[in-house]
Gaussian input, Z-matrix of N, CA and C with variables (Angstrom, degrees):
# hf/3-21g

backbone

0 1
 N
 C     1     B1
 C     2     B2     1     A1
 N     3     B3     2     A2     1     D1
 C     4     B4     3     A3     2     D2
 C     5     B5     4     A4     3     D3
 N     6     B6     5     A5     4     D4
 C     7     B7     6     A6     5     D5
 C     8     B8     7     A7     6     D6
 N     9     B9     8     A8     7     D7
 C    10    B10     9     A9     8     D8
 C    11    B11    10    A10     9     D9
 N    12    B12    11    A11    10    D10
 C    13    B13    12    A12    11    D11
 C    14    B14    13    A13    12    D12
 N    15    B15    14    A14    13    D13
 C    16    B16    15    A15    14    D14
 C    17    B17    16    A16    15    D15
 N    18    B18    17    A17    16    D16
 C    19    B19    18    A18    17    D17
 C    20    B20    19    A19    18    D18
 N    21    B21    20    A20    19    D19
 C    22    B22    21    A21    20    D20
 C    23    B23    22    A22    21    D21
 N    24    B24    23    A23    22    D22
 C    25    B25    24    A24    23    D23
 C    26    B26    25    A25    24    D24
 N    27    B27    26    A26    25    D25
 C    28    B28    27    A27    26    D26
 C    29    B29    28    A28    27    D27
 N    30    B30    29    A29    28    D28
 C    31    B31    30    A30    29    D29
 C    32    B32    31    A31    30    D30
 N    33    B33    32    A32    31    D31
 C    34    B34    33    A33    32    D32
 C    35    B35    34    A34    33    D33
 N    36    B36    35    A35    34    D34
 C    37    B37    36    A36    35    D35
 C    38    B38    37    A37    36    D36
 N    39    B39    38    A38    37    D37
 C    40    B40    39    A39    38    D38
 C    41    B41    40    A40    39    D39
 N    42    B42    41    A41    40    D40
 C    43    B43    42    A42    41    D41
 C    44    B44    43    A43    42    D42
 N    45    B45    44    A44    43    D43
 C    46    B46    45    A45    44    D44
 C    47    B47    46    A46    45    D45
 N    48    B48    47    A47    46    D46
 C    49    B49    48    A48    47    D47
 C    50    B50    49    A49    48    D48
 N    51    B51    50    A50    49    D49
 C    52    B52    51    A51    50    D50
 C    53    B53    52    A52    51    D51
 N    54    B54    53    A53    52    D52
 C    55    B55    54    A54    53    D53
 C    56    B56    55    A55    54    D54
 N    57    B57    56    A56    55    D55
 C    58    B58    57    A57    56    D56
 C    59    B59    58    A58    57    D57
 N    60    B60    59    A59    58    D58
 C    61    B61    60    A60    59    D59
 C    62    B62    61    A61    60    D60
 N    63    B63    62    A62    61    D61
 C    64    B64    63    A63    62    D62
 C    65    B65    64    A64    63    D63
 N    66    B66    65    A65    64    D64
 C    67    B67    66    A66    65    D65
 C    68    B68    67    A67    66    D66
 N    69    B69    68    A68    67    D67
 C    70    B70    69    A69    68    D68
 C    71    B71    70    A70    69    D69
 N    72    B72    71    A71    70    D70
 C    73    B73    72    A72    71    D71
 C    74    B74    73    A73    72    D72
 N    75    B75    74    A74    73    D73
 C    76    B76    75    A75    74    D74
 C    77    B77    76    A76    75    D75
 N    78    B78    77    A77    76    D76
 C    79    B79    78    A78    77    D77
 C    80    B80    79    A79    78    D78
 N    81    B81    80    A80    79    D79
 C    82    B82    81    A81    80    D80
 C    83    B83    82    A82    81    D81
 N    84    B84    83    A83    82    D82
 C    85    B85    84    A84    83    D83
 C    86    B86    85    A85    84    D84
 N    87    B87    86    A86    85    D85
 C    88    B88    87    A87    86    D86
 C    89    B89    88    A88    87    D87
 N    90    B90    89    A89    88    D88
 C    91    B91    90    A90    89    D89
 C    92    B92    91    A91    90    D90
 N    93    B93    92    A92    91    D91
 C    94    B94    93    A93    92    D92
 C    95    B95    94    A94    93    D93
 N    96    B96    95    A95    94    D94
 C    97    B97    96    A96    95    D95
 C    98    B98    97    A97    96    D96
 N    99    B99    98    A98    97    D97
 C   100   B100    99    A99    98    D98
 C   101   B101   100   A100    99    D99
 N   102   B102   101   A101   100   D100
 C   103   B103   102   A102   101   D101
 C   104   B104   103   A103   102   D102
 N   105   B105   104   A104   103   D103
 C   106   B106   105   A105   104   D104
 C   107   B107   106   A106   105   D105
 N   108   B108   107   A107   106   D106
 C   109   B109   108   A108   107   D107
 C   110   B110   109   A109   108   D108
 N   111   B111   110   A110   109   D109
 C   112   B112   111   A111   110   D110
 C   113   B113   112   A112   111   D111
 N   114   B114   113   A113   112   D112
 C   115   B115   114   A114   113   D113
 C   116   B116   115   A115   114   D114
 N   117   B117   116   A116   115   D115
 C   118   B118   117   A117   116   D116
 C   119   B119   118   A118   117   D117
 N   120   B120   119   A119   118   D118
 C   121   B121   120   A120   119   D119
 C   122   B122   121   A121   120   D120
 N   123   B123   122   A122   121   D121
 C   124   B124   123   A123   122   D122
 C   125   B125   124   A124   123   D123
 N   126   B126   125   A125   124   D124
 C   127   B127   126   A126   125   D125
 C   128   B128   127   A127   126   D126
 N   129   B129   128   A128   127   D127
 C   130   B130   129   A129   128   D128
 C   131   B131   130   A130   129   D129
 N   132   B132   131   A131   130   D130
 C   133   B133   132   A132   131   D131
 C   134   B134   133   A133   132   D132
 N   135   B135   134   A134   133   D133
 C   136   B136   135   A135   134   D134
 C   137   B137   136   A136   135   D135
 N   138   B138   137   A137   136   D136
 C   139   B139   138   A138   137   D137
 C   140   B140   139   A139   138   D138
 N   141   B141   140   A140   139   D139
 C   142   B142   141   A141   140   D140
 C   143   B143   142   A142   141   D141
 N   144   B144   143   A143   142   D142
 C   145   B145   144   A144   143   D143
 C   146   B146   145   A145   144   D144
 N   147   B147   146   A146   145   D145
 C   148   B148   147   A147   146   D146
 C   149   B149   148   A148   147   D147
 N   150   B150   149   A149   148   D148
 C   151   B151   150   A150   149   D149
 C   152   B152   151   A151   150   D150
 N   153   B153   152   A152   151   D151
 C   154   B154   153   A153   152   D152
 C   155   B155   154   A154   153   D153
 N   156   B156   155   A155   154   D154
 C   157   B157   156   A156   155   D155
 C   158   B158   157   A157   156   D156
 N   159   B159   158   A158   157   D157
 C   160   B160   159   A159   158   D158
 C   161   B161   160   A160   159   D159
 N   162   B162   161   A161   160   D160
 C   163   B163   162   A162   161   D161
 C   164   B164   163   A163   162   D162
 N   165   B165   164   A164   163   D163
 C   166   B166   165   A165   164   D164
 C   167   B167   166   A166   165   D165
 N   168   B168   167   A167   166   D166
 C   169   B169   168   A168   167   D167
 C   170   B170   169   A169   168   D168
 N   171   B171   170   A170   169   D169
 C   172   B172   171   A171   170   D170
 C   173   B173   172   A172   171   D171
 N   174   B174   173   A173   172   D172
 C   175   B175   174   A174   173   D173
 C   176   B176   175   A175   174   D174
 N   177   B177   176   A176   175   D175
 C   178   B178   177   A177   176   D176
 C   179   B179   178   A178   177   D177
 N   180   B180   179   A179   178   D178
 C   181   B181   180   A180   179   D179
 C   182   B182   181   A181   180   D180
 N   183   B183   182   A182   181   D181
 C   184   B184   183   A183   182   D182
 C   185   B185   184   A184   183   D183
 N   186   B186   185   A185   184   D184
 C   187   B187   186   A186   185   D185
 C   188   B188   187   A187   186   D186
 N   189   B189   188   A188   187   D187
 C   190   B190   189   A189   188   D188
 C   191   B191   190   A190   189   D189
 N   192   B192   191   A191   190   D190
 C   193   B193   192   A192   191   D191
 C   194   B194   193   A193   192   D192
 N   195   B195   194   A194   193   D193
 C   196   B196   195   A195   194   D194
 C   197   B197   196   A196   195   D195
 N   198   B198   197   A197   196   D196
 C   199   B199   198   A198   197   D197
 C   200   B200   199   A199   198   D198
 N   201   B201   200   A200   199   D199
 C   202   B202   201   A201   200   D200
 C   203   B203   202   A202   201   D201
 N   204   B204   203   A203   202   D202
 C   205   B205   204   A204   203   D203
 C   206   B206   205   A205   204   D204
 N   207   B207   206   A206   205   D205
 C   208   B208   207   A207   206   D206
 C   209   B209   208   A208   207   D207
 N   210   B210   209   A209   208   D208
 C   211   B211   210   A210   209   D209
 C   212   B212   211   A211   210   D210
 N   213   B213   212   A212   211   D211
 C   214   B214   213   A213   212   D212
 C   215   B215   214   A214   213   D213

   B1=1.4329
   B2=1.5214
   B3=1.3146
   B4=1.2993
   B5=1.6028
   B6=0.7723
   B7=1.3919
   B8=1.4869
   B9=1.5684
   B10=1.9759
   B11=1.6689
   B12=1.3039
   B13=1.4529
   B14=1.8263
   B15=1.1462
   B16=1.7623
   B17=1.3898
   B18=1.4372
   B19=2.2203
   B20=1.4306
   B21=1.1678
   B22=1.7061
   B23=1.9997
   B24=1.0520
   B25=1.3496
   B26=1.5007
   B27=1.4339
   B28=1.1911
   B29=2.0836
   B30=1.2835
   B31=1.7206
   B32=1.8765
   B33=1.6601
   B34=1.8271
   B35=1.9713
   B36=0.9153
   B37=1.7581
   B38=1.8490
   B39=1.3545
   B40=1.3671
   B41=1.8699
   B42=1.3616
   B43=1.4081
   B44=1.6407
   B45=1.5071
   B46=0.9088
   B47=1.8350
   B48=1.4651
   B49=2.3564
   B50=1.6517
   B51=1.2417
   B52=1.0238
   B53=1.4532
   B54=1.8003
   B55=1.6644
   B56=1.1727
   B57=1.3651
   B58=1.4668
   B59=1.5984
   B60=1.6355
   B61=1.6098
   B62=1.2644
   B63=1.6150
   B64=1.6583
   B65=1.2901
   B66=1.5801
   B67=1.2192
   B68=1.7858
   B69=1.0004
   B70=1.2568
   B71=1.5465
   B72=1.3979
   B73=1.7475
   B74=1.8199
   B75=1.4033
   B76=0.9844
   B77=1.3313
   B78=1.3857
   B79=1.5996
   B80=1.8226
   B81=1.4177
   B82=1.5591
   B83=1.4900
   B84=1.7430
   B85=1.3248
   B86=1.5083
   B87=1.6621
   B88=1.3962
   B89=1.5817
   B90=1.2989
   B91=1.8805
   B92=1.5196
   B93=1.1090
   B94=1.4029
   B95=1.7403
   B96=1.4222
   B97=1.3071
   B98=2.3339
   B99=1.3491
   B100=1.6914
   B101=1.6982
   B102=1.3398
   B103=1.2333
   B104=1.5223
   B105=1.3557
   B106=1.8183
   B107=1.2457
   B108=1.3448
   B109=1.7699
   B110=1.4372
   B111=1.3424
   B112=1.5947
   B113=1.6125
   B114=1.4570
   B115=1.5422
   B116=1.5278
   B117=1.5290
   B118=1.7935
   B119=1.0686
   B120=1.5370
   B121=1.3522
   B122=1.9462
   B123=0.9846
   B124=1.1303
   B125=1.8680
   B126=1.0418
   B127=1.8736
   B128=1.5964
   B129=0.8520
   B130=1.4298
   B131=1.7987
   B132=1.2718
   B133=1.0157
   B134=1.7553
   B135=1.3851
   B136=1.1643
   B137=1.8671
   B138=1.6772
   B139=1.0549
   B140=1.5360
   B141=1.1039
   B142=1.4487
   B143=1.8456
   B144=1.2598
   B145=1.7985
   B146=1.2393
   B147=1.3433
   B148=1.5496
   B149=1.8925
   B150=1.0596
   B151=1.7233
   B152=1.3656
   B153=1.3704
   B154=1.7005
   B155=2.2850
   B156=1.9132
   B157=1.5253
   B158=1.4395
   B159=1.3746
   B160=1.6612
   B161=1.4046
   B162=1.2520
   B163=1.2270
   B164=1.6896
   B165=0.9564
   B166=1.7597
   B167=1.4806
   B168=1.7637
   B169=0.8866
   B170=1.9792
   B171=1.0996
   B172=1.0495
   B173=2.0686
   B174=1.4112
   B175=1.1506
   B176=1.6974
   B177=1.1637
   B178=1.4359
   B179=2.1538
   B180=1.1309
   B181=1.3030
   B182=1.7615
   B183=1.5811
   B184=1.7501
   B185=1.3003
   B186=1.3861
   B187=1.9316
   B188=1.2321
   B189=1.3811
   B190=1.4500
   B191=1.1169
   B192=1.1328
   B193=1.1504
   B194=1.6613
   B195=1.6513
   B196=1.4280
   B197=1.0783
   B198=1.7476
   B199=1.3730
   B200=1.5244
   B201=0.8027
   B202=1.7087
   B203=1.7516
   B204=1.1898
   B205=1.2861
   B206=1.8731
   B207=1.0974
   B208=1.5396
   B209=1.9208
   B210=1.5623
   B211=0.9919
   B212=1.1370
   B213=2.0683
   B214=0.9991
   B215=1.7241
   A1=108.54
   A2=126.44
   A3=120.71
   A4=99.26
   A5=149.21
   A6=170.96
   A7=105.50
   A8=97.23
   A9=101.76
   A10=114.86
   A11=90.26
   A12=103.12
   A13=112.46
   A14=102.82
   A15=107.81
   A16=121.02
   A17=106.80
   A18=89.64
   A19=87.99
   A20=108.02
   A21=136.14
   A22=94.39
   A23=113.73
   A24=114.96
   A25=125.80
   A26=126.64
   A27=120.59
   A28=78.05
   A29=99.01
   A30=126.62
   A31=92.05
   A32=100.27
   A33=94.91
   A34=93.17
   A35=121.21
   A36=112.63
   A37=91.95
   A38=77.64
   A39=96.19
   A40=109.76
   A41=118.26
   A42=138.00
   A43=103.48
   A44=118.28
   A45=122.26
   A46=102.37
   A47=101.60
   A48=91.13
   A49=75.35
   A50=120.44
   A51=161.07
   A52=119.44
   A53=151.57
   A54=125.35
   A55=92.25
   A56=122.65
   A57=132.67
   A58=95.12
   A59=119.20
   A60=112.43
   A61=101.03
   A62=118.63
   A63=110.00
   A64=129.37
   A65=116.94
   A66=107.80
   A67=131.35
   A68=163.63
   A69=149.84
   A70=139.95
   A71=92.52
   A72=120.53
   A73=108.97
   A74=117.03
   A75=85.66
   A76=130.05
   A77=117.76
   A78=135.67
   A79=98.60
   A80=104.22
   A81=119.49
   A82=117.94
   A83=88.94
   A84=83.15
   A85=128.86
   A86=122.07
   A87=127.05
   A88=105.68
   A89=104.81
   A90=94.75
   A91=94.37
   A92=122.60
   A93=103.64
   A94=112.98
   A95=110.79
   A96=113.79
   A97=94.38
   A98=83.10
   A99=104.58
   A100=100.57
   A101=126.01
   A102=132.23
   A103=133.28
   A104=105.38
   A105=95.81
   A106=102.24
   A107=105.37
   A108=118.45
   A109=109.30
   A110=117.77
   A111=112.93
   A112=123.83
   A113=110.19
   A114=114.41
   A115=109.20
   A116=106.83
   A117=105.25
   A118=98.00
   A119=117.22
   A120=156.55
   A121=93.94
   A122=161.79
   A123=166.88
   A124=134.93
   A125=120.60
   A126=104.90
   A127=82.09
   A128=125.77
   A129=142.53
   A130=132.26
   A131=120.53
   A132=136.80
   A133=128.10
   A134=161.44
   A135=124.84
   A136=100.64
   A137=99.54
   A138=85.35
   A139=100.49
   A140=129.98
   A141=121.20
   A142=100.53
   A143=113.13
   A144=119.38
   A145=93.42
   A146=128.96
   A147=157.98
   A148=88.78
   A149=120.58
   A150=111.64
   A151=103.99
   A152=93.34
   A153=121.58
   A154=86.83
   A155=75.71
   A156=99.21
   A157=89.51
   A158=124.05
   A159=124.89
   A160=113.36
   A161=113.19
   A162=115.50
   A163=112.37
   A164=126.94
   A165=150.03
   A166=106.13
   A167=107.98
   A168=136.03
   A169=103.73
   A170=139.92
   A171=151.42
   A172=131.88
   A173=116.10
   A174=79.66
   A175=148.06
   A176=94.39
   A177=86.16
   A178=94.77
   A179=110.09
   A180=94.83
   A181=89.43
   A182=101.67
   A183=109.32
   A184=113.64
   A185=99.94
   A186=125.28
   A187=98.73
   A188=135.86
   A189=164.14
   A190=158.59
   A191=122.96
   A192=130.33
   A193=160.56
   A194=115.42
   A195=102.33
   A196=106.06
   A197=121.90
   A198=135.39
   A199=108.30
   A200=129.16
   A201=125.16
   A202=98.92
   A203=131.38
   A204=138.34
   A205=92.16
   A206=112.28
   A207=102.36
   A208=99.30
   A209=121.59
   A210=109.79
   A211=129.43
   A212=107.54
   A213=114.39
   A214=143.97
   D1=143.64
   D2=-156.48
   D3=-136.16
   D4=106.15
   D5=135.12
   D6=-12.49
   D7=105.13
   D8=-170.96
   D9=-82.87
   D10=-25.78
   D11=-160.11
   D12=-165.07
   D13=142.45
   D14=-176.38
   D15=-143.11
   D16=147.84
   D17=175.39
   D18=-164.26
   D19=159.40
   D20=-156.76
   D21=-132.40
   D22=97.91
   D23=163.25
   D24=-112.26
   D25=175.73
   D26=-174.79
   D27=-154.25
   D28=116.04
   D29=178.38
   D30=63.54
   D31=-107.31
   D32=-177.89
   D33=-112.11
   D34=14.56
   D35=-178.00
   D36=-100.20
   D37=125.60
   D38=179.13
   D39=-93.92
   D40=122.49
   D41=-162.89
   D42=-78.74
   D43=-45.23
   D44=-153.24
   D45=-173.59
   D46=171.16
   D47=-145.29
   D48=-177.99
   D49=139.25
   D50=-128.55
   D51=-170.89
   D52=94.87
   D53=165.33
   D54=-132.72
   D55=149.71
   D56=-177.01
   D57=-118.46
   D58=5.17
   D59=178.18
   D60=-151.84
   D61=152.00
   D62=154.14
   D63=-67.60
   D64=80.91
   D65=174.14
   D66=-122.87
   D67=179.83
   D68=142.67
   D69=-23.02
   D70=-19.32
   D71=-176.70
   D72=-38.15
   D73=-36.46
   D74=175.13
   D75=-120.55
   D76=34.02
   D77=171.67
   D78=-101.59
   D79=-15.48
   D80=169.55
   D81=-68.67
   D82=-56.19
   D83=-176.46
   D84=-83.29
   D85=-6.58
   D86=176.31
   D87=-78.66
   D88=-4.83
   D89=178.77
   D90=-91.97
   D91=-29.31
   D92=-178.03
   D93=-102.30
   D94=28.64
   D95=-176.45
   D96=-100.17
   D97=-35.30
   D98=-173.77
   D99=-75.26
   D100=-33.09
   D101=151.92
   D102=-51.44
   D103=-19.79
   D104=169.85
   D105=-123.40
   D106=152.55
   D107=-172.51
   D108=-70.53
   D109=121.57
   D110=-179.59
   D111=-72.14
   D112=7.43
   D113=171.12
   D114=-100.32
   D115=7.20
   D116=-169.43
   D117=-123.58
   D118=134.05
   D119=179.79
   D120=-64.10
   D121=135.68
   D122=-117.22
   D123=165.07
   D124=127.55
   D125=177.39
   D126=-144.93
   D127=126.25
   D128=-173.51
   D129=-158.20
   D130=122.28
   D131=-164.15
   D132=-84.85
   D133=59.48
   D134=-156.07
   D135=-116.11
   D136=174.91
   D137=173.82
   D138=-142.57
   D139=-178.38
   D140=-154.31
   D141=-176.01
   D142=103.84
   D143=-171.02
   D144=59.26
   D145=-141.09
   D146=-137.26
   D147=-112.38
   D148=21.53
   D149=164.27
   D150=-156.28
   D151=168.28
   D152=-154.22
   D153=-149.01
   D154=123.01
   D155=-167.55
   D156=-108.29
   D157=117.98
   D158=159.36
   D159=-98.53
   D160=120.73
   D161=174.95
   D162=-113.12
   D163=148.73
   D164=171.51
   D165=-140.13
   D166=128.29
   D167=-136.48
   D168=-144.70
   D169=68.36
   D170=-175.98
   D171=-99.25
   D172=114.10
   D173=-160.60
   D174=79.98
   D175=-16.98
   D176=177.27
   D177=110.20
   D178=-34.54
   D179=-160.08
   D180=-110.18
   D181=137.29
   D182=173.96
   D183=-114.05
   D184=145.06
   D185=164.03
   D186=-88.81
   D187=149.93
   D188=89.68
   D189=-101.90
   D190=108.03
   D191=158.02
   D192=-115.78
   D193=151.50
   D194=-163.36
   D195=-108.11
   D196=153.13
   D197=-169.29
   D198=-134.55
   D199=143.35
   D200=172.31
   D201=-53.25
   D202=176.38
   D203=-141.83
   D204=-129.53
   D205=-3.29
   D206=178.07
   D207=-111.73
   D208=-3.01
   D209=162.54
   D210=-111.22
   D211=25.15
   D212=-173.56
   D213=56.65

């Protein structure tokens, strides 16, 4: 499984950003960074075309990342 894309935030400021492709991933992923409440603890899944965005959400500070959708 190969890891398309990654970012390290703390509320919506992103710390640190990661793409292993040219893709949309991360105008993708700030809409759904503005989508979860930054006081809630979180494990959450989305997927969007041919990828699947996992996000974990701890504290205040979030992991994400996107994978193509056949490696889950």
């Amino acid at each position: 499984m190969a890891i398309l894309y990654a970012l390290v935030a703390r509320g919506s400021v992103v710390l640190a950003e990661f793409s292993a492709t040219p893709t949309t991933a991360n105008a993708i992923a700030r809409q759904i960074l503005e989508k979860i409440p930054g006081n809630v603890d979180s494990h959450v899944s989305y997927s969007q075309d041919r990828y699947i965005f996992h996000v974990k959400r701890t504290d205040g500070l979030t992991v994400l990342c996107m994978a193509d959708d056949t490696a889950g």
